[in-house]
N, C-alpha and C positions, 0 to 999 in steps of 0.2 A: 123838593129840595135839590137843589144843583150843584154838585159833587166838582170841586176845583181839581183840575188838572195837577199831575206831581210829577217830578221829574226828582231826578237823584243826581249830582258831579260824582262822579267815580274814582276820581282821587283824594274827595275828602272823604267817601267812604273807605276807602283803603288806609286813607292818614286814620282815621276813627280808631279802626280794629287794632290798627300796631298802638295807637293809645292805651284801648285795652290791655293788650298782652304785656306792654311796659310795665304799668301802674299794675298788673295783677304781677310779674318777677321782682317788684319794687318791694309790693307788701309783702308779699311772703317771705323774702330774704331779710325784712328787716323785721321780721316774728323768729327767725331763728336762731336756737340758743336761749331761749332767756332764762329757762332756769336755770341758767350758768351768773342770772346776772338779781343784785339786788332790787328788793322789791320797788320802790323808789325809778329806777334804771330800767326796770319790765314795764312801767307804766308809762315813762316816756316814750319807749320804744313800741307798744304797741299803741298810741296816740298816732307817733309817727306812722304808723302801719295802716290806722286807719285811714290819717288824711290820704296816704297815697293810695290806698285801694277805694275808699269814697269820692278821694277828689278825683280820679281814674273813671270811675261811673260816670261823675259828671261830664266831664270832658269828651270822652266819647260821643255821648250823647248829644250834646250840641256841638260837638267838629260834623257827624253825623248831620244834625240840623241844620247848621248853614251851608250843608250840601243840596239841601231842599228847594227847590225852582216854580214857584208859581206864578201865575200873572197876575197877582196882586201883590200891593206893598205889605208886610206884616209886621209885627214889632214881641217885643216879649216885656213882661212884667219884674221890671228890676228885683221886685222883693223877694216876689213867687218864686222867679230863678237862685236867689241867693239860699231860699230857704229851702229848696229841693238840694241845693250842692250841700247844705251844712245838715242835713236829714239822714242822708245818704252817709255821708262820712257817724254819724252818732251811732246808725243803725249798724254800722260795721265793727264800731268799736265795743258795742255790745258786744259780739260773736265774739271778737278778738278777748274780749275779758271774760268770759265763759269759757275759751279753750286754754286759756292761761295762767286762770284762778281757779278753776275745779279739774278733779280727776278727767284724763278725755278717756271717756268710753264709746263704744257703738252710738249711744244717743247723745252723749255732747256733742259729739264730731256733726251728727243730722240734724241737731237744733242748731248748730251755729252754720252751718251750710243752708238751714231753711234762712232763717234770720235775714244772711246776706244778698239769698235771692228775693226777699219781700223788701231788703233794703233798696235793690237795682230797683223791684218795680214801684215802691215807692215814689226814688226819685226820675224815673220814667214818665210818672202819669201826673203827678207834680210840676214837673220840668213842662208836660204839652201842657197843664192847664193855666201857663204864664201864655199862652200865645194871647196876641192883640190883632187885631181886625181880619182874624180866620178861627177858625172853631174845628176841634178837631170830632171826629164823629168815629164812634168804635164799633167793632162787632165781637158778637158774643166767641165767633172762632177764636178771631185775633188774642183777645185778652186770656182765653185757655191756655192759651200755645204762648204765649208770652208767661203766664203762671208759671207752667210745664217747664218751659225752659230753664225757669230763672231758677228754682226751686230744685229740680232736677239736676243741673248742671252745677251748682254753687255745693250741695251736699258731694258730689263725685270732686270737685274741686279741694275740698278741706279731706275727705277721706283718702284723695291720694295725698296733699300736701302733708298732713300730718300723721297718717299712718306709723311714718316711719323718716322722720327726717334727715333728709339726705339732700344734694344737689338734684338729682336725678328726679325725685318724686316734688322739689319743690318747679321745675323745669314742665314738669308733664298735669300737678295741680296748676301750673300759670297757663296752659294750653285752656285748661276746663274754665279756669276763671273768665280768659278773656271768651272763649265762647260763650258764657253765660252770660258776657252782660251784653255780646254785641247781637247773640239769637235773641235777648229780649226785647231790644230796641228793633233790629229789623223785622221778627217777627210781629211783632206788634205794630210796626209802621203799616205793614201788608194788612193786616184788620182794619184800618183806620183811611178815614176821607177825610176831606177838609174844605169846609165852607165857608163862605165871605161873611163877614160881620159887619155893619153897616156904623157901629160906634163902639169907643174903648171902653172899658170896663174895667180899669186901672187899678190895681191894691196900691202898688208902689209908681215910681215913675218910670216911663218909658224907657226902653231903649230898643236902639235899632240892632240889623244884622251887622254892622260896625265896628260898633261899641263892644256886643259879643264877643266879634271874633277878636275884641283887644284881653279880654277877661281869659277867653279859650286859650290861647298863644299864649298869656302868662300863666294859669295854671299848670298847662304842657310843658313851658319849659324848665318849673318846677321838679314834675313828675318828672322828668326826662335828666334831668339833673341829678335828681336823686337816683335813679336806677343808675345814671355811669358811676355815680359812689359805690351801689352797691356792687355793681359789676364787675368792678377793679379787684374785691377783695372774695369775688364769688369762688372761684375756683383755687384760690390761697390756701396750702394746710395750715392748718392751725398747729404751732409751736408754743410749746408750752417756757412761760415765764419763771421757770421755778429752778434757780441755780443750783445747782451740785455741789459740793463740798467736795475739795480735790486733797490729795493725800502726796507729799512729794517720797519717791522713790530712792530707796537706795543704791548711787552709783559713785562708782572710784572718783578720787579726787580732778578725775582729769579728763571727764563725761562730764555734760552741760544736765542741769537737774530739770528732770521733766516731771509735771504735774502730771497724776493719771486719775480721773473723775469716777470715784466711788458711787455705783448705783446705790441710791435710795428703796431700800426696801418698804413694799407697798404694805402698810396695818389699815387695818380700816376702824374708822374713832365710834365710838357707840357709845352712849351717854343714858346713863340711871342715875339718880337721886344728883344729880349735878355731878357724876365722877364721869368721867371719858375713859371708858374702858379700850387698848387699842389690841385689834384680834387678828389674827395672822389670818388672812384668805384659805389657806391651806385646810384649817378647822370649819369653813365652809361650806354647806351643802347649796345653797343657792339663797340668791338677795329676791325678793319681791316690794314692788313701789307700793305705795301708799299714797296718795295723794304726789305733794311736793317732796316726801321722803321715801323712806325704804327700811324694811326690816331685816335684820341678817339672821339668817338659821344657823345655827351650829348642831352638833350633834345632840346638845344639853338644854340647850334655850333657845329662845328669840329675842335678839338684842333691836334699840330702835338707832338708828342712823339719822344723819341730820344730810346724807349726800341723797339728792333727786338720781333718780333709775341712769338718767343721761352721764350724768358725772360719776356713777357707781361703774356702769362701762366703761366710760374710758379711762378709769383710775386701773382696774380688774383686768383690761384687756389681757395686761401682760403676765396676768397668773394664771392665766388659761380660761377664763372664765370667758362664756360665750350665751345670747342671748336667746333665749327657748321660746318667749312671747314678749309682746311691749309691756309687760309689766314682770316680767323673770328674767333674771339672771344666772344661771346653774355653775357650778366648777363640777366638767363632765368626768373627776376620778373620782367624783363620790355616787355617782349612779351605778347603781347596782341591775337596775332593770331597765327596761323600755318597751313601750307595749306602741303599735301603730294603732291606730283609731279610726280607717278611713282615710279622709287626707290631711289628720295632724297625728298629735301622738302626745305621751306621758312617760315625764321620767320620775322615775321611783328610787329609794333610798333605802340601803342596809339598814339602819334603823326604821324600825316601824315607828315610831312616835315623829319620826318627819315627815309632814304632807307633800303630796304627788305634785308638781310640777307640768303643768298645760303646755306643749312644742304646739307652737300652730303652724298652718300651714307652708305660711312664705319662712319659717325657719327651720320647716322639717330636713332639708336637707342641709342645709348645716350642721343641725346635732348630728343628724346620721354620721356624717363625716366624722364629726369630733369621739365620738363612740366608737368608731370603725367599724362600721354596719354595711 
């Protein structure tokens, strides 16, 4: 068997990888927030999220391939390739509706990380087996070290992106994503030869490297499109839409009357038998998530909430209430105790009938602070 020479263009492998890195800052910025947003509204938007991180894998992948140089003519399998890009994109939206629709713990976060690396190699080995008059030939290294990566790098990807949602960790998961998809494909190219084929063997109808790069250049411009939307409003604080009621002031007849904006004091609504109980934060020992909701402790009960852990912080922020683990929220004047653990820690509460509270690690030193430890 006689092994066809390869060559690479080094600028479409450079255009490849910033593909990547787009299409992975695209998807994750437009996964952020949603349980701010209705359910209806969450399913759009993680739809949107998949095409751009699936359609992302694809494109890569073939801006990658028509950087490929052999001395033969080759062709790729219309259908093959369209069903590898619409694969890829399903496979993603799975992860994404698993991280979105269920609690994320430890193991959501590493199945939808595995998920999306089986998704990459999916449409990887899918995508080579549309070639037309070459045959691509693998080795056992190769497709490890493609597994490894993609598996590997996609779980480090979703456990920084969604750790803790922020700018910062969605910037450093779009680093791991676009490394996962671009170590699978070039890892996996490096296992791989490719031998001449002497007749087509067509599922769909042909096309050439052409036609492709007409398909690749408008998916990109897509992706590329969509990340300057999201780019614009990346770095944007969010302002809250929610008017004040102003009170006018008493001044002599012969002062201009100024409105002065009465703060809104923060209750939080908790709801039994259909009544909406509303509870001063102050009565508070700390909120724990549930799912899409959260429980409020007081010192007498546990009330259920209809606010997500996300919207319970930034409603809370400003009664001092500070975040102990991604599913706690403590108010640090009712901690009576604190015990370190190693490298997290537990806050405890004057009454013994309310449960301890987990500080983990990336927030031990903020309670510390808020405690004055």
């Amino acid at each position: 068997m006689e092994f066809l020479d390869v060559s690479h263009n080094a600028a479409l492998v450079i255009a490849s990888i910033v593909i990547a890195l787009v299409a992975g800052f695209t998807g994750l910025t437009l996964s952020k927030d949603l349980s701010k947003q209705s359910v209806l509204r969450r399913k759009g938007s993680i739809a949107m999220s998949a095409i751009a991180l699936g359609g992302g894998i694809w494109s890569m992948h073939f801006v990658a391939m028509l950087g490929i140089q052999m001395p033969i003519l080759f062709y790729y399998d219309a259908a093959i390739t369209l069903a590898s890009a619409l694969l890829a994109i399903l496979i993603v939206g799975t992860a994404l509706l698993l991280l979105h629709f269920h609690e994320r713990t430890p193991v959501t976060l590493s199945a939808a990380g595995a998920i999306v690396g089986c998704g990459i190699l999916a449409m990887h080995y899918v995508g080579m087996a549309g070639l037309q008059l070459c045959r691509a030939v693998y080795t056992p290294f190769g497709i490890l070290l493609a597994v490894v990566s993609a598996v590997g790098l996609c779980i480090a990807a979703f456990w920084i992106a969604y750790g803790q949602r922020s700018n910062r960790t969605i910037l450093l998961g779009t680093l791991c994503f676009g490394a996962a998809v671009s170590a699978v494909h070039f890892a996996a190219m490096a296992g791989t030869n490719f031998v001449a084929v002497p007749t087509l063997h067509e599922f769909g109808p042909v096309m050439s490297n052409e036609t492709l790069a007409m398909g690749v250049i408008l998916s990109s411009f897509v992706i590329f499109g969509a990340f300057l939307w999201m780019g614009v409003t990346f770095l944007n604080p969010t302002t809250s839409s929610v008017k004040e009621p102003s009170v006018v002031s008493a001044t002599p007849a012969t002062m201009p009357t100024v409105s002065v904006p009465v703060p809104i004091a923060v209750r939080i609504p908790c709801e039994r038998n259909g009544v909406t109980q509303l509870i001063d934060p102050a009565q508070v020992a700390f909120v724990r998530a549930e799912g899409h909701y959260t429980y409020i402790y007081t010192k007498d009960e546990k009330h259920f909430c209809a606010w997500p852990i996300t919207e319970a912080l930034k409603r809370l922020d400003g009664a001092g209430f500070i975040k102990t683990h991604r599913s706690y929220l403590v108010n640090p004047k009712l901690v009576e105790h604190f015990e370190r653990l190693k490298d997290n820690g537990v806050c405890r509460f004057g009454d013994t009938k309310l449960p301890s509270v987990p500080v983990s690690r990336s927030n031990l030193k903020l309670v510390q602070d808020a405690l004055g430890l």
